[in-house]
Phi, psi and omega in degrees: 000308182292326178291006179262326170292344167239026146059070150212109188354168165260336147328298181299318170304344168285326180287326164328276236277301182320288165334303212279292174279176130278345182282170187246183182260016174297293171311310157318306200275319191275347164255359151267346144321315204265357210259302186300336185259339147329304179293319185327301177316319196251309163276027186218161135244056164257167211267158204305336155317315191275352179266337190284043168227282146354319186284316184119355197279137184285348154175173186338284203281341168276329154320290189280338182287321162303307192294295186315352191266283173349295210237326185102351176212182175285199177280289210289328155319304191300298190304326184299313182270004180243037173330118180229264189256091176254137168325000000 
């Protein structure tokens, strides 16, 4: 979908993104999810089901095992510890 959307193979967008980084865009796309569900986390109160659904995520255990490799705790750690505006 995105190389089609930026009028290119999906080969030349993988060497493209490979040139630029270390990340893949597997990768791209699962730490912008979590940059969403982060923000969820800290300004909503929904609850953590709805964000990792919100998020784009396909279920529990790929969610949290991604946000603890990322942030080092669990959602609800996270949320405790950044309290700004919950809603």
């Amino acid at each position: 979908f995105i190389a089609t959307e930026m009028n290119m193979s999906a080969r030349n967008l993988y060497r493209k993104i490979g040139e630029i980084g270390d990340i893949s865009i597997a990768g791209m796309i699962r730490d912008c999810r979590l940059h969403i569900a982060e923000d969820l986390l800290v300004k909503s109160k929904l609850t953590i089901d709805e964000i990792i659904f919100k998020s784009g995520f396909a279920n529990r255990v790929s969610f949290f095992k991604a946000f603890a490799r990322k942030n080092g705790c669990t959602p609800k750690e996270f949320r405790d510890q950044n309290k700004v505006n919950n809603l």
